[in-house]
C-alpha positions in Angstrom: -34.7 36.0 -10.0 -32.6 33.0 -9.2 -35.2 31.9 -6.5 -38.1 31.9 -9.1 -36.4 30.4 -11.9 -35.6 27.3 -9.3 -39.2 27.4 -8.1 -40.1 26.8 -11.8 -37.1 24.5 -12.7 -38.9 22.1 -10.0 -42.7 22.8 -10.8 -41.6 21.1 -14.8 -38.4 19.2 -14.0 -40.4 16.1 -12.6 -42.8 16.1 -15.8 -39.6 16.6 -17.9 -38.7 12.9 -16.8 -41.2 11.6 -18.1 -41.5 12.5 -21.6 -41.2 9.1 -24.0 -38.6 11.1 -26.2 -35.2 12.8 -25.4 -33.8 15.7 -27.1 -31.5 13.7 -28.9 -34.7 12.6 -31.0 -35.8 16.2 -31.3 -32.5 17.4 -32.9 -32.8 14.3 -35.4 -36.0 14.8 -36.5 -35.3 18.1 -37.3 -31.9 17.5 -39.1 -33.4 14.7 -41.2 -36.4 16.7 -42.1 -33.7 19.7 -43.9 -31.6 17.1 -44.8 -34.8 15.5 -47.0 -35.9 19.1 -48.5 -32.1 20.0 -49.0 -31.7 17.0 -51.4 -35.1 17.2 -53.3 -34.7 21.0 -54.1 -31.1 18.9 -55.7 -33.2 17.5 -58.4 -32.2 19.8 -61.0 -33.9 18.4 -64.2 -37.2 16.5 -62.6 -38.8 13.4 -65.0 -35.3 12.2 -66.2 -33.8 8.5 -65.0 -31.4 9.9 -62.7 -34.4 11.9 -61.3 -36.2 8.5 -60.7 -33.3 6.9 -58.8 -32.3 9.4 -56.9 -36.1 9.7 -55.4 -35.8 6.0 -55.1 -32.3 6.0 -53.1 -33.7 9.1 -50.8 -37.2 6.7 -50.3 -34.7 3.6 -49.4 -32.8 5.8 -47.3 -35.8 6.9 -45.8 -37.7 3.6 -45.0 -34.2 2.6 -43.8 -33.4 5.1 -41.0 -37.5 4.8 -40.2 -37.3 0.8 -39.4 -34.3 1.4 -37.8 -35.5 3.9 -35.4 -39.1 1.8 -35.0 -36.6 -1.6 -34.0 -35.1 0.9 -31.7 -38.5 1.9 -30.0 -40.0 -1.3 -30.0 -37.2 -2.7 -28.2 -37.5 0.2 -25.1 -41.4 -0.8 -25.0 -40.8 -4.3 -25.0 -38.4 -3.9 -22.0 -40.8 -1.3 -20.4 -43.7 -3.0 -20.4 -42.3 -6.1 -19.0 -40.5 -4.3 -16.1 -44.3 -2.5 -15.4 -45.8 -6.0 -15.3 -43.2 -7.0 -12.7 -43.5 -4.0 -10.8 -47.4 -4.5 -10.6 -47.4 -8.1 -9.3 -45.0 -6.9 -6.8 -41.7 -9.1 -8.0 -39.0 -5.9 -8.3 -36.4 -6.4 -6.1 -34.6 -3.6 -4.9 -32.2 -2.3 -2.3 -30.3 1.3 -1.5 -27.7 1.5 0.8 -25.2 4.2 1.7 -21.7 3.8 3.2 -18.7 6.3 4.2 -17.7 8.9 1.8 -14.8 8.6 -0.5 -12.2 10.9 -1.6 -11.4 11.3 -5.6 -8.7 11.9 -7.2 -9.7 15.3 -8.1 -10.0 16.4 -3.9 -13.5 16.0 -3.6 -15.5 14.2 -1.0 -18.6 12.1 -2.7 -20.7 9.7 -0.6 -21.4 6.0 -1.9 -24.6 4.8 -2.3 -25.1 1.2 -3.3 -27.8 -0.4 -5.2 -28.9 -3.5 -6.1 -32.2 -4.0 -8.7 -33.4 -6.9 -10.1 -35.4 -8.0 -12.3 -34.5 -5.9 -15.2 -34.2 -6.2 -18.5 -32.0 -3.8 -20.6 -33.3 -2.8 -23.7 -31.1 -4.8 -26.6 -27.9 -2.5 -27.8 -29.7 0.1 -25.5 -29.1 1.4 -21.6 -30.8 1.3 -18.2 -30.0 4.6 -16.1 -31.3 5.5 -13.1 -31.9 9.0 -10.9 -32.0 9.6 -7.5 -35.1 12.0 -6.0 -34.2 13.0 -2.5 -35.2 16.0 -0.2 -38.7 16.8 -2.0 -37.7 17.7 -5.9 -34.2 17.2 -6.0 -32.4 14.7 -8.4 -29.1 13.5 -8.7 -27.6 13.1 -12.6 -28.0 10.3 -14.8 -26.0 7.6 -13.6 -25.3 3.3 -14.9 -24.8 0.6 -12.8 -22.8 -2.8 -14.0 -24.5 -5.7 -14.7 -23.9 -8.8 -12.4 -26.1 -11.2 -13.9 -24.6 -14.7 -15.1 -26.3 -14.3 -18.3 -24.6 -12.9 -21.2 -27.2 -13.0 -23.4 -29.9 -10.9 -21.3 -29.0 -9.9 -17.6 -31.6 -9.2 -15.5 -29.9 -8.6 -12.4 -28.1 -5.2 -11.8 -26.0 -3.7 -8.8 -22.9 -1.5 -8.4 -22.5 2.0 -6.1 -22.9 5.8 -7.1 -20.2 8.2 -6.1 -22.9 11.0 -5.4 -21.1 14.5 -5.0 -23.5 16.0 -2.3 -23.3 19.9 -1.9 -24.1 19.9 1.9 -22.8 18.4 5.0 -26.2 16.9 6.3 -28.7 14.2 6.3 -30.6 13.5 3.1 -33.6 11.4 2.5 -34.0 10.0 -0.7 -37.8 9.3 -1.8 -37.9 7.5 -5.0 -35.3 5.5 -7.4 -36.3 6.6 -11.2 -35.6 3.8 -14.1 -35.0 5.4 -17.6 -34.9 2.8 -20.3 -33.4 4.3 -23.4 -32.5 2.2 -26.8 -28.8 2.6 -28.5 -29.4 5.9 -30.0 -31.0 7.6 -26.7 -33.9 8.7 -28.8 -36.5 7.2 -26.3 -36.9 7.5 -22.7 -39.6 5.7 -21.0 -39.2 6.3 -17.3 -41.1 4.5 -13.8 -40.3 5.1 -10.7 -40.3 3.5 -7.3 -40.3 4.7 -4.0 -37.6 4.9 -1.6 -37.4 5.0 2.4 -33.9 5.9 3.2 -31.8 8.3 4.9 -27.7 8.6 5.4 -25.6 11.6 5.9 -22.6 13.0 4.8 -20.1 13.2 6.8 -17.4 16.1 7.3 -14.5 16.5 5.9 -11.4 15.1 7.2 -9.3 18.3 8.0 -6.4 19.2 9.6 -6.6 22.1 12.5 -3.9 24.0 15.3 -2.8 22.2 18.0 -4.1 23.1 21.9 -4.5 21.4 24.5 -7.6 21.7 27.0 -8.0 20.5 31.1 -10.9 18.0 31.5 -13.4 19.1 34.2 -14.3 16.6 37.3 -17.1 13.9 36.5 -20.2 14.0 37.5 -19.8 10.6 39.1 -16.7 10.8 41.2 -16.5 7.1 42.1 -15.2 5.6 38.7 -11.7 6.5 38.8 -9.6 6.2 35.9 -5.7 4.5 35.1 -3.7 7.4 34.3 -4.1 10.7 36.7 -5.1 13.8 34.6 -3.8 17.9 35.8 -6.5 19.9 36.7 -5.4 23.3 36.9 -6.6 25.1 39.9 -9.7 27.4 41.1 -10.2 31.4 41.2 -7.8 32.1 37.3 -5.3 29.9 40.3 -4.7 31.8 42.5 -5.9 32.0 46.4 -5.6 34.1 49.4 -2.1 32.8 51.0 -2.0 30.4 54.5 0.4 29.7 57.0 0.8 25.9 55.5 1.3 27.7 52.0 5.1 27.4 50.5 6.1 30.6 50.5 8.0 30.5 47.3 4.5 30.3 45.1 3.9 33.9 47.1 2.8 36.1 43.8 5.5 39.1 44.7 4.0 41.4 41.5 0.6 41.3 43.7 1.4 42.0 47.0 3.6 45.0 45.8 0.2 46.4 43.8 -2.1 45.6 46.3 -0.8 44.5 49.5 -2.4 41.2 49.6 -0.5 37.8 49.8 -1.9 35.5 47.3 -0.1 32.4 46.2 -0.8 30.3 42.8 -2.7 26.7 43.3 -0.6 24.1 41.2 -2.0 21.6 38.9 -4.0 18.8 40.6 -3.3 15.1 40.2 -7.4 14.2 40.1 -7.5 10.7 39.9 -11.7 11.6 38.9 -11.0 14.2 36.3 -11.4 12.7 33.3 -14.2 14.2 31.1 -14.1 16.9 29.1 -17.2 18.8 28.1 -17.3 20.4 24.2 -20.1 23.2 23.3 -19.8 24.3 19.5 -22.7 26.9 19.2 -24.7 27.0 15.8 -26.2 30.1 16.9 -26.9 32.7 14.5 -27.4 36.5 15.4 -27.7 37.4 11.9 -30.2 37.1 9.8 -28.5 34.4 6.9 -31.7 33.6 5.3 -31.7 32.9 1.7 -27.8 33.7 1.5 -26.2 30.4 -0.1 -22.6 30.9 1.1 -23.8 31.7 5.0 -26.1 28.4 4.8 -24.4 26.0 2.9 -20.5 27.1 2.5 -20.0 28.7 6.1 -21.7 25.4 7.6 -19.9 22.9 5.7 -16.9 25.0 6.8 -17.8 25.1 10.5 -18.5 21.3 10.6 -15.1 20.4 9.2 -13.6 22.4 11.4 -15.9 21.5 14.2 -15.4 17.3 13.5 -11.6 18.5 13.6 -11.2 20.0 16.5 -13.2 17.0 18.2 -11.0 14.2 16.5 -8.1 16.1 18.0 -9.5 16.6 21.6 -10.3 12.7 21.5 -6.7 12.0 21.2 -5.4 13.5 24.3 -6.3 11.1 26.6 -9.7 12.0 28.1 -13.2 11.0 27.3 -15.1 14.2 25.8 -18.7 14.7 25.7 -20.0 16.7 23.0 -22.9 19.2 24.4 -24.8 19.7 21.8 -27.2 23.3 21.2 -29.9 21.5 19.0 -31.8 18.5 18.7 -31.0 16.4 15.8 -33.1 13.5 14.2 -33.1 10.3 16.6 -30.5 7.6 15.5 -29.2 5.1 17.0 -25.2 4.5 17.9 -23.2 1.9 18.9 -20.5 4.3 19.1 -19.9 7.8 20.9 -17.9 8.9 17.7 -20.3 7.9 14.8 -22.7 9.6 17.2 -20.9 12.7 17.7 -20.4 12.9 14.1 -23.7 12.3 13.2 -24.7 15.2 15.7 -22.5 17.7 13.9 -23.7 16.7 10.2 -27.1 17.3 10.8 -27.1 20.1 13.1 -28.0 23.8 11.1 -28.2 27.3 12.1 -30.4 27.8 14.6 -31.8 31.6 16.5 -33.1 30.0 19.5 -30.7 28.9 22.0 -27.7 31.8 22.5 -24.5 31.0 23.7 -25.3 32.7 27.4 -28.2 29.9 28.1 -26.0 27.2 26.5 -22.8 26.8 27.5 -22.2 25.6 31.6 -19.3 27.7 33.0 -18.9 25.3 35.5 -17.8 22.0 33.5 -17.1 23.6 29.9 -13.5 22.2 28.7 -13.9 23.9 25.5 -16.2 26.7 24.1 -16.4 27.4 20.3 -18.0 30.4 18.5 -18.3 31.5 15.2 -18.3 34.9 13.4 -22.1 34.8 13.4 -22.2 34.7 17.6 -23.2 37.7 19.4 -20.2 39.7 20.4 -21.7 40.8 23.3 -22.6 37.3 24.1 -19.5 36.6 23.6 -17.8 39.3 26.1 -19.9 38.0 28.9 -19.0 34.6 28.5 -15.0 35.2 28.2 -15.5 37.8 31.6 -17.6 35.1 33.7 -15.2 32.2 32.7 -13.2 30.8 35.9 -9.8 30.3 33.6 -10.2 26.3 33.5 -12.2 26.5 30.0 -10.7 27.3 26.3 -12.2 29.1 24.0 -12.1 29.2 20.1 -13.2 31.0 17.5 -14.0 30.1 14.3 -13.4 33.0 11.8 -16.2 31.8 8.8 -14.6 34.8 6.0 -11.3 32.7 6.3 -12.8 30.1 4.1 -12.9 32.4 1.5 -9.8 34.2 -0.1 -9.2 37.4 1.7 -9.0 39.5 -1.7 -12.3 40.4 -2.3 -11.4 43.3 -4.5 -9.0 41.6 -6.5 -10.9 38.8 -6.9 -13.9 40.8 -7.6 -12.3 43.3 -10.5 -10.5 40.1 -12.1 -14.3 38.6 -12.1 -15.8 41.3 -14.0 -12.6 42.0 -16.9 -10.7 38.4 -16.4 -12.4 35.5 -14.9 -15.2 34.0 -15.5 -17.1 31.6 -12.4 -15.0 28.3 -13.1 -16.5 26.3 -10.3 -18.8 25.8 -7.2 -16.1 27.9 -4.7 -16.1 30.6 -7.3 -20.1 31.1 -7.3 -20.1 31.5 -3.1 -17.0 33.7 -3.8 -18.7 36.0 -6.1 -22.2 35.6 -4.2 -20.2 36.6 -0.7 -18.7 39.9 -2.1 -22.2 41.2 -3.3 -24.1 40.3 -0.1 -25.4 42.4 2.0 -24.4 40.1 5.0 -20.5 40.0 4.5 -19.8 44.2 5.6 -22.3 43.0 8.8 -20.1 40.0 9.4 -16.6 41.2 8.7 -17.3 44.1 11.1 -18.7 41.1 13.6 -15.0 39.5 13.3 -13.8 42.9 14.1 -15.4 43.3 17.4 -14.9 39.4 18.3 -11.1 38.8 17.6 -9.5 41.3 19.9 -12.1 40.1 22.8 -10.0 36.7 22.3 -6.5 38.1 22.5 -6.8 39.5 25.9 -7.3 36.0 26.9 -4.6 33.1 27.3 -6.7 30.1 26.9 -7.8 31.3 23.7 -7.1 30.0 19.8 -8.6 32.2 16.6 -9.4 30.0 13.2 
């Protein structure tokens, strides 16, 4: 039901736009309409002289509110028309450009977008709003930007930024810029638009996560060495078969009483060459999350802030570390590994086709990280063929939701209403169908994780 009504929303939205008259108008013309017969049924004794006048003040009246509202509308064409003769001889003026994210007051995250338009001439006493179009038929609200023209009188030069409030962490491509010019009372909306080639994404949150510590691998190129040593820990979950130059005090006594074999534990290395760590963060999906808003959108946004945090903190310790990717994400271009990184885990999505067996090396992984939608069989093998140099994490997606589903769900139904955006993925997760498939997933993927040290649960 909710997908239809959408698909309809965005099949009349667009044509919505562009009517020439807003509901405000609507509502006016109907008030003034009972208004009018309300007073003439008031005429109680028709023919007299206070009959006459009073026809004559509800005619002034009248004509009054009519030339008012015809000022009004001639003003919006006026300023219409000469914007459409601009824009037809090719002399608008326009730029969009997006910039980092800011945080409000109120805890939210909204990206800026500045804009610059010129020239444009604001209806007098009336407003110039624009609306953004971006990913096929979706708009952003209504929004004003300041005027920066030196006139006074009649600016025709407008710029300012839009704190847009985005609902995913991703790349978005807006298409057109719409124009609404509307006169002091809002009755009229005449509306152009122009088109738009731009693209920025949102980045993730900044978020705070649990402090580990990981062992970079060896480089692939083993003749850079770097200024401060790094501790590699050693081969075989460290531990080798003991020789006659071996100090006898790293013998591993608990061993050779079990088994009768003398094995001794291989220290940390001093490698002057180890000094990149490798990240894989696998998107991969074994269930099917299609059509489920909280999986697509709330999980994700989760996972990236999570994911961006986790990388920031890595970044830190010392090392260089080389984010593996499991996708391919649109080409851009970056001066800098962390903008690029960043823009790698905004735009990256759920994906089915690469698991986390034919992704993730063994051999030079630092750090592995799964999520509740990985395959916990997947999972097993990896944890079982790791050589105890790599860390793994897991990402547990329900924590981003309250754990009290059934409290939350009977105070929904006799208490609470949905007050905001969390509440409508709450209340959409404890209906789905998905969320008994996942939390049994969780079940089956956190104890796998406690049997090992190198391990951290989210």
């Amino acid at each position: 039901m909710g997908k239809a009504y959408k698909n309809i929303r965005n099949f009349f939205q667009p044509a919505v736009f562009f009517i020439p008259f807003t509901l405000y108008f609507i509502l006016f013309t109907a008030a003034l309409l009972l208004a009018q017969r309300w007073l003439a049924q008031k005429q109680k004794t028709p023919g007299t002289s206070f009959a006459d006048i009073f026809s004559l003040l509800l005619k002034v009246a009248f004509w009054f509110v009519l030339i008012i509202i015809l000022l009004a509308f001639l003003l919006v064409v006026i300023s219409f028309l000469l914007f459409l003769w601009k824009k037809q001889k090719n002399n608008i003026n326009f730029s969009i450009a997006s910039s980092d994210a800011v945080l409000t007051a109120d805890g939210k995250q909204k990206q800026r977008v500045h804009i610059e338009i010129s020239p444009l001439l604001k209806p007098l006493l009336g407003f110039i709003k624009l609306r953004l179009q971006y990913d096929g038929k979706n708009y952003s609200d209504k929004f004003i930007l300041s005027e920066t023209s030196e006139k006074k009188f009649a600016p025709t030069a407008y710029k300012g930024d839009y704190l847009w409030s985005l609902p995913e962490i991703k790349e978005y491509h807006l298409e057109k810029l719409i124009i609404y010019f509307e006169d002091l009372f809002q009755f009229f909306s005449f509306t152009i638009a122009l088109p738009v080639q731009n693209r920025f994404y949102t980045q993730p949150l900044q978020e705070q996560t649990k402090d580990f510590s990981i062992s970079p691998r060896k480089t692939e190129d083993a003749s850079l060495r770097i200024e401060e040593l790094k501790k590699v820990e050693g081969e075989f979950l460290n531990y080798k078969n003991f020789e006659d130059n071996d100090d006898v005090r790293r013998i591993v006594w608990k061993i050779y009483a079990k088994n009768k074999e003398l094995v001794v534990r291989i220290p940390e290395i001093l490698d002057p060459y180890a000094s990149h760590a490798y990240m894989y963060a696998s998107f991969f999906t074994s269930f099917d999350i299609a059509a489920n808003r909280t999986a697509e959108i709330f999980f994700l946004n989760y996972y990236k802030t999570l994911l961006w945090a986790i990388y920031q903190k890595l970044t830190g310790q010392g090392f260089e570390v080389r984010y593996i990717a499991d996708q391919q994400t649109p080409a851009a271009n970056f001066n800098d590994e962390n903008k690029a990184v960043e823009y790698s885990v905004s735009t990256s999505k759920w994906q089915t086709d690469k698991d986390i067996r034919s992704y993730v090396n063994g051999k030079d992984a630092s750090v592995v990280i799964v999520t509740s939608l990985s395959n916990a069989g997947d999972v097993q093998q990896l944890l079982d063929s790791s050589d105890g140099n790599t860390f793994f994490v897991f990402i547990k997606l329900s924590n981003s939701l309250q754990k009290s589903y059934l409290t939350g769900l009977l105070r929904w139904i006799f208490i609470q209403q949905e007050k905001n955006e969390m509440e409508v993925y709450k209340t959409s997760w404890r209906l789905s169908f998905l969320r008994p498939k996942v939390l049994q997933n969780e079940k089956k993927l956190e104890p796998m994780f406690s049997k090992y040290a190198k391990t951290l649960v989210i």
